[in-house]
C-alpha positions in Angstrom: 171.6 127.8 140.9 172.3 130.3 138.0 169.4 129.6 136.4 166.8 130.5 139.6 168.8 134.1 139.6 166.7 134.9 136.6 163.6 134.9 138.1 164.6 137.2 140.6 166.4 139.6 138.5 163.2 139.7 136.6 160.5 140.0 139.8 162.9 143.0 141.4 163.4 144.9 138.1 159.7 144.6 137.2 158.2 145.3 141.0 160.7 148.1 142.8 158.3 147.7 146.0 159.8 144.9 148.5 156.3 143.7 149.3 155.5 142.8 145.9 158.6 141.6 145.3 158.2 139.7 148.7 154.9 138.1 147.2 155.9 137.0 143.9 159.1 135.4 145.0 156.9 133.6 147.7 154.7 132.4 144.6 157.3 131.6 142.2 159.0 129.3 145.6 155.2 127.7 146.0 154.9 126.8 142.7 158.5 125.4 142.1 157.9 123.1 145.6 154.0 122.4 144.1 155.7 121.0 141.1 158.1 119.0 142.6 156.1 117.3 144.7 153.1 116.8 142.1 155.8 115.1 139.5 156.9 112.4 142.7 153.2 111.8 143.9 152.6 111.0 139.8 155.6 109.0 139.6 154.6 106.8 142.2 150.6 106.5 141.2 152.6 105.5 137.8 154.8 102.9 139.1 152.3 101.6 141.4 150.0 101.3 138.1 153.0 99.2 135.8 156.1 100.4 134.7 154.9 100.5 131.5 152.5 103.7 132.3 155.3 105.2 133.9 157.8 104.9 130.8 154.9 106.5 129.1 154.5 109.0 131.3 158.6 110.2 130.5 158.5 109.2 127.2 155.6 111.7 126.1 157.4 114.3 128.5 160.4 113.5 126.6 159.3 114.1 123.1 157.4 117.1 124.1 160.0 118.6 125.2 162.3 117.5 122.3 160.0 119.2 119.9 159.7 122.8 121.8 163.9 122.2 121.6 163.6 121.6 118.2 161.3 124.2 117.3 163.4 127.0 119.3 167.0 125.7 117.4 165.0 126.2 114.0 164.0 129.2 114.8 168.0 130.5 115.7 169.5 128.5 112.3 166.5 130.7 109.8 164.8 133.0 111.5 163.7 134.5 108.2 162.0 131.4 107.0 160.6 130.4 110.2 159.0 134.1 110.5 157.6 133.7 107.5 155.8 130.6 107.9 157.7 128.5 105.5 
């Protein structure tokens, strides 16, 4: 729950009207509920398909996400070199 306190620390300090804030919490809520029901409707059209296209479908989610993990970690450990391009 900590981390959805973020988003509305961020969406009050950046809109001090309530009726902005109002509308952007009400979009950030749609597309968190969009999302999760997208990933179950693709789930099932993947299992429905094989398992095999579903273990695909997470692996390739999987290492995509490994590599942004990777890439941000790299950047903590030599942030000099990975400024730099090297």
């Amino acid at each position: 729950m900590v981390i959805l306190s973020v988003p509305v620390l961020i969406t009050v300090q950046m809109y001090p009207e309530p009726a902005e804030q109002a509308k952007k919490l009400a979009l950030f809520g749609m597309a968190g509920a969009l999302a999760n029901t997208i990933a179950l409707v693709l789930a099932g059209v993947f299992l429905l398909a094989s398992w095999r296209w579903y273990f695909r479908f997470i692996v390739s989610s999987w290492t995509q996400y490994l590599e942004l993990e990777l890439t941000y970690r790299r950047s903590l450990l030599l942030p000099s070199l990975f400024l730099l391009g090297s």
